[in-house]
N, C-alpha and C positions, 0 to 999 in steps of 0.2 A: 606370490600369494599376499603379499602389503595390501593390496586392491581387495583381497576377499576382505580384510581384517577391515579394513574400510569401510566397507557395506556391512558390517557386523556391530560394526564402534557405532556408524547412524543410527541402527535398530537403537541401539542401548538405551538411550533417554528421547522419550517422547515427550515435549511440550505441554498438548495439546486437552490432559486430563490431571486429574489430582493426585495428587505425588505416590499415594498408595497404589495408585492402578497405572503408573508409570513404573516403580521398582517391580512390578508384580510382571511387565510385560515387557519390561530390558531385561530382566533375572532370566523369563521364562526365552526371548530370544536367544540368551544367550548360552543358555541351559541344554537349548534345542541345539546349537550350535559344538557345543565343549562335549568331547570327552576325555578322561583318565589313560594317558598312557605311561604315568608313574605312581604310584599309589604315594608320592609326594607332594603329588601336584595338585592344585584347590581353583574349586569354579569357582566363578564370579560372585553366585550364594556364598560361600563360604568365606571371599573374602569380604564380603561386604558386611557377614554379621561380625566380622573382626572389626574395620573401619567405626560399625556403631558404637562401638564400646570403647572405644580408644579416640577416633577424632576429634580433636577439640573445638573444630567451628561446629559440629553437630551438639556434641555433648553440652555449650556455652546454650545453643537456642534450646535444647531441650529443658536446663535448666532455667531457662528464662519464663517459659510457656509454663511450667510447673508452678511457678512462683505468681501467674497472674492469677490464678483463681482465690490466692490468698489475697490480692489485691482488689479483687471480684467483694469476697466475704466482708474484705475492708469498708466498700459504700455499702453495703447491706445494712449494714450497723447503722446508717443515719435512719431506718426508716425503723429501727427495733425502739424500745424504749431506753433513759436515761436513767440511772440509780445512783445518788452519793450519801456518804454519812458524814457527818458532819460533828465533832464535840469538842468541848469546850470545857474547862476547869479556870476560877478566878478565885482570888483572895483581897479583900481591899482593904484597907486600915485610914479612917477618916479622923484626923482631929480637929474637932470646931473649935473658931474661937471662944467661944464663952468655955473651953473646957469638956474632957468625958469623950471619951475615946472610943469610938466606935468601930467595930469589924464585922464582917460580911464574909461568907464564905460562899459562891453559889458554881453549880455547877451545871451541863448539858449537851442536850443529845438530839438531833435532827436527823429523818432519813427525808429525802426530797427524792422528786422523784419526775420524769417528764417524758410525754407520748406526742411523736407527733400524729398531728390529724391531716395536715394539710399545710405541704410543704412541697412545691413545683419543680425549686432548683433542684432537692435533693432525689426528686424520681427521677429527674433527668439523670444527673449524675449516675444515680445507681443503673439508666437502662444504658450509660456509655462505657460505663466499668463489665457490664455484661457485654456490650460489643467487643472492644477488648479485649475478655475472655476468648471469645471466639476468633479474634484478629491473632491472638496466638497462637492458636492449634494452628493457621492456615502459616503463619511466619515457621512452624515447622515444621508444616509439609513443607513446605519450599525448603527448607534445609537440607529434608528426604531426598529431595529432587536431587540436590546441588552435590549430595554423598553420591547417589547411585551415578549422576554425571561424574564425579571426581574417578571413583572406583572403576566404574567402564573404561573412562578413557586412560587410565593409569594401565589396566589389564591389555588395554590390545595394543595398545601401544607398546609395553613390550614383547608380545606376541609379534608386531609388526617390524619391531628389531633384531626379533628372531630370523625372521623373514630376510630380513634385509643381510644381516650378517652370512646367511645361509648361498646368499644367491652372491654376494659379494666373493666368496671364497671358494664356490664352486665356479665363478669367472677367473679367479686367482688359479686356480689347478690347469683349466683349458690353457687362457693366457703362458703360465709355465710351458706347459707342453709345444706351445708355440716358439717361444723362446729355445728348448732343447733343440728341435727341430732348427731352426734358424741356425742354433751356433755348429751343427750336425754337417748342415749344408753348406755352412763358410768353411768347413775343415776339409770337405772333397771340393771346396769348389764351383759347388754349383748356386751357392747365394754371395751377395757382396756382406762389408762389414754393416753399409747403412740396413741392411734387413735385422743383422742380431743389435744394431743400437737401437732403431724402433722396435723390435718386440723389446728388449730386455728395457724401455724408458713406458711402455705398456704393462708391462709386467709391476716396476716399480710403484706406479700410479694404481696400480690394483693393491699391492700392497699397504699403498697409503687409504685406500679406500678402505679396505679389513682394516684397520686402526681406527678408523674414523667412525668405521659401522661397529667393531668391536668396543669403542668409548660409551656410544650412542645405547649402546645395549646394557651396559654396566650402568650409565645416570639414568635410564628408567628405571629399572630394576630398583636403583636406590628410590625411587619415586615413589613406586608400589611397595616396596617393605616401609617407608616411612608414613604412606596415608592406613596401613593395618597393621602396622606393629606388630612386623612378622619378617625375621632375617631368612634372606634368601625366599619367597614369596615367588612360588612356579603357577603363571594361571596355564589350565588346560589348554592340550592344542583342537584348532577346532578338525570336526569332522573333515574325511576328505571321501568322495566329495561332499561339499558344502552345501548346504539345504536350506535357503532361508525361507523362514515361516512368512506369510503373507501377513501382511497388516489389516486386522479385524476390522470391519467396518466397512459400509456401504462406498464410500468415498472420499474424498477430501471434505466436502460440503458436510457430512458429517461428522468428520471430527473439529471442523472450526463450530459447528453448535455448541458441539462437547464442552470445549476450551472457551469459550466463551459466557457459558456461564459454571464453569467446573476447574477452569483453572485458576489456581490460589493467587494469582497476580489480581485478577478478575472481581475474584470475591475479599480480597484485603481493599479494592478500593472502592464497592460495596459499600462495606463497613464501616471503610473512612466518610464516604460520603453519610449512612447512619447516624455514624458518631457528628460529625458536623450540622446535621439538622436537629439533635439533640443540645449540640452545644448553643444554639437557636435559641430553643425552647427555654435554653437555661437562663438567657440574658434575658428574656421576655419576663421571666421569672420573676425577676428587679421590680417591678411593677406592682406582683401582686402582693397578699397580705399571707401571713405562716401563720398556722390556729396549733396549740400545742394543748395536750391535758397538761395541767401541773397536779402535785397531790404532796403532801410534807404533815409527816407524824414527827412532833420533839415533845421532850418532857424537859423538865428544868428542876434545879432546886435549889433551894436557898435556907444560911441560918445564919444567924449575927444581930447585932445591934441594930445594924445598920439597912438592914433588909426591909423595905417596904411591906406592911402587910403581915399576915400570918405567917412563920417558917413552917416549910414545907415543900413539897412538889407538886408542880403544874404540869399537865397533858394536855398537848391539843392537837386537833386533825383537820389539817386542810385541805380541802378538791375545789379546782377552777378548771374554768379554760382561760388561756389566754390568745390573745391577738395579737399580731403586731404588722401595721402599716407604713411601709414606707412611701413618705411625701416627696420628698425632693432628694435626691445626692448629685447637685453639679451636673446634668443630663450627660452623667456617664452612664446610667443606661440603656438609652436612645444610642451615644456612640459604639456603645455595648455589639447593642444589638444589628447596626450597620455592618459593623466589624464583622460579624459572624456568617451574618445572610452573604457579603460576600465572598467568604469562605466556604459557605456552602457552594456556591461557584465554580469555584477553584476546585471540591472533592468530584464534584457533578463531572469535570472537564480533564479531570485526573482518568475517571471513569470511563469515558468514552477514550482517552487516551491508550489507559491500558485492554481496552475491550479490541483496539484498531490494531494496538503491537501484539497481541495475542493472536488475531486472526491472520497476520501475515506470515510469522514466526510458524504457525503450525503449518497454513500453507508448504511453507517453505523446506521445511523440515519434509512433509508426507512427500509431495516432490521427488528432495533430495533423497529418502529413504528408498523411492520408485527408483531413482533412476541410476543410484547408486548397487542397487538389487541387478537391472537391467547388465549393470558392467560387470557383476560378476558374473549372470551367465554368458554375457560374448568372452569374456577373458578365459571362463571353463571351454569354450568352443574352440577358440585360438589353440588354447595348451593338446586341447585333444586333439587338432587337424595336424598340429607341429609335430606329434608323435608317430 
């Protein structure tokens, strides 16, 4: 039965779509497959919503992706307005020469203030801190992926050492009975001693195999209770016989469309290319001029000798615009801008990159899914003509 668990492990994670409608269709393969025959034992659901809560490579990206949209809100701010206050307290004590001591006490207060109008670098930035945002929800699906891949293959794997152990120890029992027999027939006679040394060096070699397949079943086991943090972790056994559900969809030819532009490898290098024609725009930026409102309410006060003018308090309100042009800085922003265009290259080339391993990868996979489906029903056929 290794061979069913096999064609069951391929269902589990599908390449070929986005990580939501990959856990949705290894759960539900696998759902179709699993039933309860200890009311201890847990599907593949169930250990996987343990795995989300406990894994630490999922739990680190999910905390990451969390954390961009505060870095998102973070460029937003260049495009909101500026507010500071500003004040001031002075005391001065002047003595002239000719004599007559003069003191001044004055104090003040500023609120300033500034909007931008027209500023190129900082829209850029803010639209690459929004791409970003979105390059982390997809660095999560992929995380998603990477869980419900860990989880599956944790679960049938030791399903499959089940397997293995099972058949190992039901050749261990025949092999014995061979062996009986053997030393049966050397005591009347009718076998030599080399009959009971090779069954009884058969025999031994089956017993090293039970150790070997009973080890192999314990370090899984330890595998799957360490990725769900859960002692002793029984997955269901599957149905017998074994029913694999068909893979939805017209064809292969369809699901590389899918994964082509659906899968998160796909669409992170999108983004990247995005963010790279943004980061373009930013160095062209260097060039232009930044138009800002400015505006500044302060009052002041003053009393002393020494105070210019009437003591008292002054108000004043100021509104402009300002400008600012840059002329020259060293044509680093010509290098600037070299720099980036061919990095936009690089995202462009990344893109067709990951668009080419996407489409071979799900090929591959639907395929193997085909043809590993194909071996479990000759392998059911085999087991039924043998009986």
């Amino acid at each position: 039965m290794s061979n069913v668990h096999d064609g069951a492990r391929a269902n589990a994670p599908s390449s070929s779509c986005r990580s939501r409608r990959v856990v949705g269709l290894a759960l539900a393969f696998s759902g179709a497959l699993a039933i309860t025959h200890s009311v201890q034992a847990q599907s593949l659901f169930e250990l996987y919503d343990m795995a989300l809560g406990y894994d630490a490579v999922y739990l680190s990206a999910r905390s990451l992706a969390d954390s961009a949209q505060y870095k998102a809100a973070q460029a937003d701010a260049l495009l909101l307005p500026g507010v500071r206050l500003s004040v001031g307290a002075n005391h001065n004590n002047v003595d002239p020469p000719l004599g007559g001591n003069k003191a001044s006490y004055t104090t003040s207060a500023a609120l300033t203030g500034s909007q931008p109008l027209f500023n190129r670098a900082n829209t850029a930035t803010v639209g690459q801190a929004r791409k970003a945002l979105e390059l982390s929800r997809f660095d999560l699906e992929t995380a998603e992926q990477d869980l419900i891949v860990r989880v599956s293959q944790a679960y049938f794997d030791v399903l499959g050492a089940q397997d293995s152990l099972a058949t190992t120890r039901t050749s261990k029992v025949a092999i014995s009975e061979q062996l009986a027999s053997a030393k049966r027939n050397f005591e009347v006679g009718t076998a030599t001693i080399t009959d009971t040394r090779e069954a009884q060096a058969r025999f031994d070699l089956a017993s090293a195999a039970e150790i070997a397949a009973d080890n192999d079943l314990r370090t899984k086991r330890i595998a799957l209770d360490q990725l769900v943090n859960k002692s002793n972790a029984a997955p269901k056994q599957l149905r017998v016989p074994v029913v694999l559900p068909t893979v939805p969809g017209a064809g292969v030819d369809e699901w590389v469309a899918r994964a082509e532009t659906q899968h998160p490898a796909v669409q992170r290098a999108t983004l990247g290319m995005d963010i790279a024609k943004l980061e373009t725009d930013k160095a062209k930026a260097g060039h232009l001029p930044t138009i800002d409102a400015v505006g500044s309410i302060s009052n002041g006060y003053g009393r002393g000798t020494a105070v210019v003018g009437a003591t008292g308090s002054t108000n004043a309100l100021t509104l402009g615009v300002q400008l600012n042009l840059p002329l020259f800085a060293g044509y680093s922003v010509q290098n600037r801008v070299k720099e980036t265009l061919l990095l936009e290259d690089k995202a462009r080339n990344d893109l067709d990159a990951a668009r080419r391993a996407v489409a071979q990868g799900t090929r591959q996979n639907y395929f193997g899914v085909q043809s590993l489906a194909a071996q479990v029903k000759a392998l059911e056929a085999a087991e039924s003509s043998s009986q």
